[in-house]
TORRO-666748 format. One record per atom (N, C-alpha, C): residue in one letter; x, y, z. Coordinates in Angstrom, 3 decimals, padded with zeros to 6 digits, always signed. Layout:
N
- a; X; Y; Z
...
This chain:
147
- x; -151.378; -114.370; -052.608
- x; -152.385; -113.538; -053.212
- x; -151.814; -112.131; -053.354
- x; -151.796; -111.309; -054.713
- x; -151.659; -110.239; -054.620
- x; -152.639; -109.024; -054.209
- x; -152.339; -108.144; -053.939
- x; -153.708; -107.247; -054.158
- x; -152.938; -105.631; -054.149
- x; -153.635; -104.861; -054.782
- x; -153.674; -103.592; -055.188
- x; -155.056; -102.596; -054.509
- x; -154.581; -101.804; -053.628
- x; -155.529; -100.680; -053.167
- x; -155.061; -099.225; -053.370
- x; -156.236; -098.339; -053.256
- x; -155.833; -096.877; -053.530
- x; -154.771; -096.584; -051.887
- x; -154.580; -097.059; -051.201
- x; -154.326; -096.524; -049.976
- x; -155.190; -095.732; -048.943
- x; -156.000; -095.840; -048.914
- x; -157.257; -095.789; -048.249
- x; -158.307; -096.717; -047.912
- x; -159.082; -096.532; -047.290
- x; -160.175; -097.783; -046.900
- x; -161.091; -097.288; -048.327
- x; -161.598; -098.112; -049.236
- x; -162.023; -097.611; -050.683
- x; -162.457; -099.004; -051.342
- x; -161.296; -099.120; -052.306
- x; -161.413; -099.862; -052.879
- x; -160.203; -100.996; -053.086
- x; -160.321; -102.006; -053.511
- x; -159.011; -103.200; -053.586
- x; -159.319; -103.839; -054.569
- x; -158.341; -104.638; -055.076
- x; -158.616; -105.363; -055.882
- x; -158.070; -106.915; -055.979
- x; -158.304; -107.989; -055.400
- x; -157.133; -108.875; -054.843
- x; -157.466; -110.238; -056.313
- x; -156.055; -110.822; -056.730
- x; -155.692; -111.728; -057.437
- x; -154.787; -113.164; -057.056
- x; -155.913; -114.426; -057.700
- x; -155.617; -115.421; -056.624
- x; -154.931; -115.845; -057.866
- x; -153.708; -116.751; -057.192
- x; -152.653; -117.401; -058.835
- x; -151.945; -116.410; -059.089
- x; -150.832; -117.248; -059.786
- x; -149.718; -116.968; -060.288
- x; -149.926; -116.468; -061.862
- x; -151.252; -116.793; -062.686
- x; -151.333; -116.504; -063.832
- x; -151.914; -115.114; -063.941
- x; -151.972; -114.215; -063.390
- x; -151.987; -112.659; -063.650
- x; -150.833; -112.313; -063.960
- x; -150.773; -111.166; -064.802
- x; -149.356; -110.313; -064.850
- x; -150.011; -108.801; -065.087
- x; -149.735; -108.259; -063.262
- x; -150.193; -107.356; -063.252
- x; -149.451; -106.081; -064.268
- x; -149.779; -105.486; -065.254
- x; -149.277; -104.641; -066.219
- x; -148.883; -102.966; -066.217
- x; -149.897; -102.595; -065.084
- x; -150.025; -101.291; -064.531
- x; -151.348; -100.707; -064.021
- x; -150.672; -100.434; -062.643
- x; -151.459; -100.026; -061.698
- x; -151.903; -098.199; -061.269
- x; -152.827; -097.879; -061.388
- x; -153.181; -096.280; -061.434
- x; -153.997; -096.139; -060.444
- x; -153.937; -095.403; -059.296
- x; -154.781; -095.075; -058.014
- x; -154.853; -093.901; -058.766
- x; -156.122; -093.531; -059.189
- x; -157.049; -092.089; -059.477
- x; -157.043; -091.040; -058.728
- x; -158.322; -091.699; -057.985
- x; -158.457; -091.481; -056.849
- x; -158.124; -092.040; -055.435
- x; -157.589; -091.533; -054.546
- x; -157.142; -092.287; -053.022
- x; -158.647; -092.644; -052.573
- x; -159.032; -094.123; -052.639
- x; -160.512; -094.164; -051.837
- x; -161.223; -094.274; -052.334
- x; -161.050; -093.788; -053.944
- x; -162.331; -094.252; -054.710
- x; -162.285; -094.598; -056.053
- x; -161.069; -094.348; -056.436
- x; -160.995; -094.930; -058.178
- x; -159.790; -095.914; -058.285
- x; -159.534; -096.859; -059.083
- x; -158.281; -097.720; -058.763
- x; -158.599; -098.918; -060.104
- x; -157.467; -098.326; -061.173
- x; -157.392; -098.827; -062.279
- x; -156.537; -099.796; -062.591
- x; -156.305; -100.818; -062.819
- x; -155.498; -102.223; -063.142
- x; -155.344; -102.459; -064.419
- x; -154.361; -102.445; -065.237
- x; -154.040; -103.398; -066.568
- x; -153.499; -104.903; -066.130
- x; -154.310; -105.489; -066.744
- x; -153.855; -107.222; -066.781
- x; -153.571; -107.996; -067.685
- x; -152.760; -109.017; -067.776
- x; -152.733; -109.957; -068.807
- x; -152.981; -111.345; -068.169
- x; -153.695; -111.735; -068.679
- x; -154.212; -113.140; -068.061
- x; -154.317; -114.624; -069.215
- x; -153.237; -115.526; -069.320
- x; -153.421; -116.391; -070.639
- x; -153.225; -115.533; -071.721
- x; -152.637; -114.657; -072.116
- x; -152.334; -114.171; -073.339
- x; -153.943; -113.219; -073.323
- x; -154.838; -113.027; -072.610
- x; -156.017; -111.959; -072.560
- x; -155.406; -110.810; -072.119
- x; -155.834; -109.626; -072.639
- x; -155.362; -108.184; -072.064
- x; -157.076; -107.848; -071.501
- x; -156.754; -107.056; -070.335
- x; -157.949; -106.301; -069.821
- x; -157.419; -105.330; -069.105
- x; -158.588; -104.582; -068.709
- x; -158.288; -103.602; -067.741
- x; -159.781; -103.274; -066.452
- x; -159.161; -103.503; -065.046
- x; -160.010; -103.329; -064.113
- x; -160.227; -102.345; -063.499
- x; -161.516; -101.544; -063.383
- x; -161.418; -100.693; -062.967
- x; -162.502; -100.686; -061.811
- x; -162.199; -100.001; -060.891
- x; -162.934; -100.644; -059.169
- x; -163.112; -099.387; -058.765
- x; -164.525; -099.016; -058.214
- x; -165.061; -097.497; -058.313
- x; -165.441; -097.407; -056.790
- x; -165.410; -096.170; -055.913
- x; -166.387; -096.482; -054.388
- x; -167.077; -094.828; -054.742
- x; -167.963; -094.538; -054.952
- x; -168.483; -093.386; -055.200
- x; -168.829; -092.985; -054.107
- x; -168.780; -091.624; -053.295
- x; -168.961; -091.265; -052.299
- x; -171.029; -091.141; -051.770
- x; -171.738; -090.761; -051.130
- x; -172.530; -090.733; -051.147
- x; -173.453; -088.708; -051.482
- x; -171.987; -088.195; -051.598
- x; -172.386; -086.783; -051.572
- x; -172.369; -086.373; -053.199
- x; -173.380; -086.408; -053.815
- x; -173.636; -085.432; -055.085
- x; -172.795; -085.318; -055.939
- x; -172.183; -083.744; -055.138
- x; -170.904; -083.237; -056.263
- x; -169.534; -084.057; -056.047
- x; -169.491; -084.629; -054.966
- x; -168.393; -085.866; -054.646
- x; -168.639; -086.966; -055.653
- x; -169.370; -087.601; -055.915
- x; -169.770; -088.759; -056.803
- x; -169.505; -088.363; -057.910
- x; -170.253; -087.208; -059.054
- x; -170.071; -086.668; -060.076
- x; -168.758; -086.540; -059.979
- x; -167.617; -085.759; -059.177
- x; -166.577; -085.857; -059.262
- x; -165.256; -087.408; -059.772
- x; -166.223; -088.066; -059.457
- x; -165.358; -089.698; -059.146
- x; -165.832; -089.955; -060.848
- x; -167.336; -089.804; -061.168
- x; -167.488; -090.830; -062.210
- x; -167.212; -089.923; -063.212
- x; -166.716; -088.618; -063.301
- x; -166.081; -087.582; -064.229
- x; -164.869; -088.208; -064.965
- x; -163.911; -088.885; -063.808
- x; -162.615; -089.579; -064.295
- x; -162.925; -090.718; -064.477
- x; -163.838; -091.259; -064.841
- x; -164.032; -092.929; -065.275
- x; -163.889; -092.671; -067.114
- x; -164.540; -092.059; -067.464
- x; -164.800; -092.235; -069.081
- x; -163.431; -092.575; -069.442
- x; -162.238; -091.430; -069.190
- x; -160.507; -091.843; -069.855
- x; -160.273; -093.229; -069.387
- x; -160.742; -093.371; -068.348
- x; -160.049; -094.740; -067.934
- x; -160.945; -095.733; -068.897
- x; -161.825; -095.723; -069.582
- x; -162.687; -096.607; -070.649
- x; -161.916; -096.647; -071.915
- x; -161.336; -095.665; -072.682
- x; -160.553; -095.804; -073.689
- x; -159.077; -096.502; -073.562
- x; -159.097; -097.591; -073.588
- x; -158.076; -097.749; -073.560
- x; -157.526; -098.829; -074.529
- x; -158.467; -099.313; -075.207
- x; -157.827; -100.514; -076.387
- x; -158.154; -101.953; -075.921
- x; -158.377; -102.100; -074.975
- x; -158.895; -103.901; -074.347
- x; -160.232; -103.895; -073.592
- x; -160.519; -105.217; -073.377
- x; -161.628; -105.463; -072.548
- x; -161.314; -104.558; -071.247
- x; -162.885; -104.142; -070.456
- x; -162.897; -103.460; -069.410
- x; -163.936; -104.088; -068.351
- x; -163.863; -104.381; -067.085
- x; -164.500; -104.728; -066.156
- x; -164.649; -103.443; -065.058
- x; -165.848; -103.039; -065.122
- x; -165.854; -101.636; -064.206
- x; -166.929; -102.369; -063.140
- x; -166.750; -101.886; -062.642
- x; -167.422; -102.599; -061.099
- x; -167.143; -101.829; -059.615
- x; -168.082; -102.198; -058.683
- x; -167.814; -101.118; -057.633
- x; -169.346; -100.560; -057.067
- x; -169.081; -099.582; -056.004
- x; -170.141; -099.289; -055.214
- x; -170.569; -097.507; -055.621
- x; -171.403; -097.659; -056.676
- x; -171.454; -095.911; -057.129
- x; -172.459; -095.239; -056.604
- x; -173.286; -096.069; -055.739
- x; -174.079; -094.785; -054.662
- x; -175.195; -094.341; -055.762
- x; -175.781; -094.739; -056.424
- x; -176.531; -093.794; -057.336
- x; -177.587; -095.016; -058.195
- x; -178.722; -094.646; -058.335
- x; -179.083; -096.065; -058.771
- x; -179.215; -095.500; -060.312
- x; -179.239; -097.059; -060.874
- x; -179.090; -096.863; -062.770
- x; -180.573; -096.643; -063.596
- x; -181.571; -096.874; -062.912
- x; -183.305; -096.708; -062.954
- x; -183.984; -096.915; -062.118
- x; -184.945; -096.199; -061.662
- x; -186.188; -096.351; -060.622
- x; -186.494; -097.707; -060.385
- x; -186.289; -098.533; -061.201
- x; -186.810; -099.985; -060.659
- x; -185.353; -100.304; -059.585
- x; -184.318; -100.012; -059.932
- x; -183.581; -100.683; -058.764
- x; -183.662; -099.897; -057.321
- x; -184.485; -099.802; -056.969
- x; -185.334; -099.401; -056.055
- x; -186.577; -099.807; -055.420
- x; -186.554; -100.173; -054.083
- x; -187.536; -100.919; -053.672
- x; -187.952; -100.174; -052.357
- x; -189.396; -098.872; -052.705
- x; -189.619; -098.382; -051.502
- x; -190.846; -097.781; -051.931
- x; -191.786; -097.400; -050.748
- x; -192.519; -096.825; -050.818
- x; -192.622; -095.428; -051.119
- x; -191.160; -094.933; -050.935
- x; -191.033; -093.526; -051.297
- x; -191.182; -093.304; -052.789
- x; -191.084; -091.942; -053.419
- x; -191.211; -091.671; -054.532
- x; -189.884; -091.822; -054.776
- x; -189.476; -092.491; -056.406
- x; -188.173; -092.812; -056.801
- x; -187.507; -091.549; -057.607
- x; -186.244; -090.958; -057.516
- x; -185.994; -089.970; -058.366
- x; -184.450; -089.971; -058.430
- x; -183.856; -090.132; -059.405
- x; -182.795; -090.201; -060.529
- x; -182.239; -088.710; -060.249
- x; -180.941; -088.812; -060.120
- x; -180.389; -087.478; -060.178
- x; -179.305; -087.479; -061.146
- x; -178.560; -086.227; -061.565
- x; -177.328; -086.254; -062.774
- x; -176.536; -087.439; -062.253
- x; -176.193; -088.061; -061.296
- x; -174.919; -088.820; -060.948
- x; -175.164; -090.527; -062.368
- x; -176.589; -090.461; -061.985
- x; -177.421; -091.521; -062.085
- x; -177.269; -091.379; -063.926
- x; -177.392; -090.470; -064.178
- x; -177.819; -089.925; -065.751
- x; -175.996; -090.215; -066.169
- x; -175.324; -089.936; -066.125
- x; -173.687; -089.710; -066.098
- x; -173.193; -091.060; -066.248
- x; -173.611; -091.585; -065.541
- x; -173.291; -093.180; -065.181
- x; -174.054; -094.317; -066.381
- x; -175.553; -093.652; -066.482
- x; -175.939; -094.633; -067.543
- x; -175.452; -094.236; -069.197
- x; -175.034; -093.394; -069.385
- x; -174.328; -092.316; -070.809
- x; -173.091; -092.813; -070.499
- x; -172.257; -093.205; -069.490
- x; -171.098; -094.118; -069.429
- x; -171.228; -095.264; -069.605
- x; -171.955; -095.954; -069.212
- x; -172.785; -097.264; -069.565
- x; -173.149; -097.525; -071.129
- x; -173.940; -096.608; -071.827
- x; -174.332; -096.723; -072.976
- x; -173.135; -096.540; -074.017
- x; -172.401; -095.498; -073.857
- x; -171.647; -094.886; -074.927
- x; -170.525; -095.553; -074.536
- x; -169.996; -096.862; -074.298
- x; -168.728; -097.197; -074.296
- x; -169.715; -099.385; -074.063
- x; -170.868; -099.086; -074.638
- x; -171.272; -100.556; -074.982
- x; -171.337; -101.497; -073.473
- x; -171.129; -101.368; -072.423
- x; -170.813; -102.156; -071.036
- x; -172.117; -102.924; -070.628
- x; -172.002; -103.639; -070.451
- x; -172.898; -105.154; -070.121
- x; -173.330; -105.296; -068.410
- x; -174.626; -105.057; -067.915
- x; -174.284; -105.230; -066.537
- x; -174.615; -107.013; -066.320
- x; -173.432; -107.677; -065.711
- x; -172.909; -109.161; -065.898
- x; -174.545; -109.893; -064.856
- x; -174.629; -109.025; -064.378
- x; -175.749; -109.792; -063.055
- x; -176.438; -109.535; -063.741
- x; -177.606; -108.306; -064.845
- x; -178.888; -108.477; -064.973
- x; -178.516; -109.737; -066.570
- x; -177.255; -109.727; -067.044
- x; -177.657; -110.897; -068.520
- x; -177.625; -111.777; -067.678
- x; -176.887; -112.635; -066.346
- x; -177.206; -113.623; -066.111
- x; -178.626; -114.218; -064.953
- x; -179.052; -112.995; -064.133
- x; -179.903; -113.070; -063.605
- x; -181.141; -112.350; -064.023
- x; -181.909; -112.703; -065.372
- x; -182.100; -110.996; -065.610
- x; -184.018; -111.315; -064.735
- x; -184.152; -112.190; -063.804
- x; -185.502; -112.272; -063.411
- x; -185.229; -112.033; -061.724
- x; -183.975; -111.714; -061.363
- x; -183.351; -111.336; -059.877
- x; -183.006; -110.022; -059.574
- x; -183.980; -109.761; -059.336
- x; -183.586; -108.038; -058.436
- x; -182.233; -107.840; -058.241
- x; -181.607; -108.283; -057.171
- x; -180.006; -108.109; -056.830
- x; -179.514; -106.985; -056.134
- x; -180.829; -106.451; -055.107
- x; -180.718; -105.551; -053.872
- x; -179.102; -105.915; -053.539
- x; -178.180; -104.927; -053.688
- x; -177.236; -104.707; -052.472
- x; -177.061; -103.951; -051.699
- x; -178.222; -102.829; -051.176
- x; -178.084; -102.180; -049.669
- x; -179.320; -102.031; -049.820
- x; -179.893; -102.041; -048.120
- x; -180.957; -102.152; -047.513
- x; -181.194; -101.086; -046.618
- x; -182.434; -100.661; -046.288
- x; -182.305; -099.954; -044.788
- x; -184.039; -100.129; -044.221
- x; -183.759; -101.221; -042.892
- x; -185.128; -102.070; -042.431
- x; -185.836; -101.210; -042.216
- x; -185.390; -099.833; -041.639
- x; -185.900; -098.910; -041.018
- x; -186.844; -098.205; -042.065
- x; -186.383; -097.891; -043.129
- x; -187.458; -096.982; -044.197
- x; -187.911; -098.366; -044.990
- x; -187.839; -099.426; -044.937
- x; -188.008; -100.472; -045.872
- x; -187.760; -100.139; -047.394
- x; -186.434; -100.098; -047.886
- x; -185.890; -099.724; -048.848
- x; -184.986; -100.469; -049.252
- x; -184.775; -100.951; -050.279
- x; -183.995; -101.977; -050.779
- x; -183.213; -100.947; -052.465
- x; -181.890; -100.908; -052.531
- x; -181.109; -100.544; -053.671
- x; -180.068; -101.703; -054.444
- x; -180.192; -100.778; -055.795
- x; -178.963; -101.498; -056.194
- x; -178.195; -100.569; -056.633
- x; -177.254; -101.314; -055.977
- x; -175.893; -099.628; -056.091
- x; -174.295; -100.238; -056.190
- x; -173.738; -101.267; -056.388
- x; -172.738; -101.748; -056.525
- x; -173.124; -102.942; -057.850
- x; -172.272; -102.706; -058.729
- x; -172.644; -103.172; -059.801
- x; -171.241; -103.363; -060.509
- x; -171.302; -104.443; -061.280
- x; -170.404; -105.226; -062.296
- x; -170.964; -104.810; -063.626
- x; -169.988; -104.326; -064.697
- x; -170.712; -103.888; -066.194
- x; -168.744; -104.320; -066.929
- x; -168.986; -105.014; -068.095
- x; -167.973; -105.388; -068.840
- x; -168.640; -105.020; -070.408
C-alpha cells in the first residue's frame, strides 16, 4: 500500500494496488492541505484531502489555498474534515444555528467550480452526522466528500 501525508498528524491519503500512478504530490499545507495527481486506467484526477483547523482565521486560511488547487484541467475529489458546516440543516441541536465566512467560502468553492457532495446524491434522505457531542446533544456534518 502506498500512502502520501503532509508530515504531520493531518491528513493522508493511502492507495491499495498497483494500478495508481502516483503523478505528483504537493503538501500545501503541513497538517492540513495535501494535493495528489493520479492516473488510474488511463483516468487523470486530482485528490485533494483538507483537515481545517477549528480556529476561524486558521480555517479561512486553509480553504484560501484550495480554489488554485481546483484549476487544474482533470477530475477533482476534495474531501476532508473542514470544521465548518455547509447549511444550518447539517446541524442537529437545540442551539441556535449560525453560518460563519468559513462556511460561506467553502460553499462559493463548492458552487463556482460545479463539485457534487457524493453522500447527499447517493444518500440524499440520510443526514450523515460525522461529529457528535452527547454532552450539548449536537450532531454535525463537517467532513465531507464533493467531486
Amino acid at each position: 500500500m502506498d500512502q502520501y501525508w503532509t508530515g504531520a498528524s493531518g491528513v493522508v491519503v493511502l492507495f491499495k494496488g498497483k494500478d495508481f500512478c502516483i503523478k505528483k504530490v504537493k503538501r500545501v499545507i503541513g497538517g492540513r492541505l495535501l494535493c495528489i495527481d493520479v492516473e488510474w486506467h488511463q483516468l487523470k484526477f486530482r485528490i485533494i484531502n483538507v483537515y481545517c483547523p477549528p480556529d476561524l482565521n486558521e480555517r479561512l486560511e486553509v480553504l484560501k489555498e484550495i480554489q488554485p488547487l481546483l484549476v487544474c484541467g482533470s477530475d477533482v475529489i476534495l474531501g476532508g474534515d473542514f470544521n465548518c458546516l455547509m447549511d444550518k440543516k447539517d446541524r442537529m441541536t437545540v442551539a441556535t444555528v449560525r453560518l460563519d465566512s468559513s462556511s460561506e467560502m467553502l460553499n462559493n468553492l463548492i458552487k463556482d467550480f460545479k463539485l457534487n457532495d457524493t453522500f447527499r446524491y447517493k444518500n440524499p434522505n440520510t443526514p450523515g452526522y460525522t461529529w457528535s457531542n452527547e454532552k450539548t446533544e449536537t450532531k454535525d456534518i463537517l467532513a465531507l466528500i464533493h467531486t
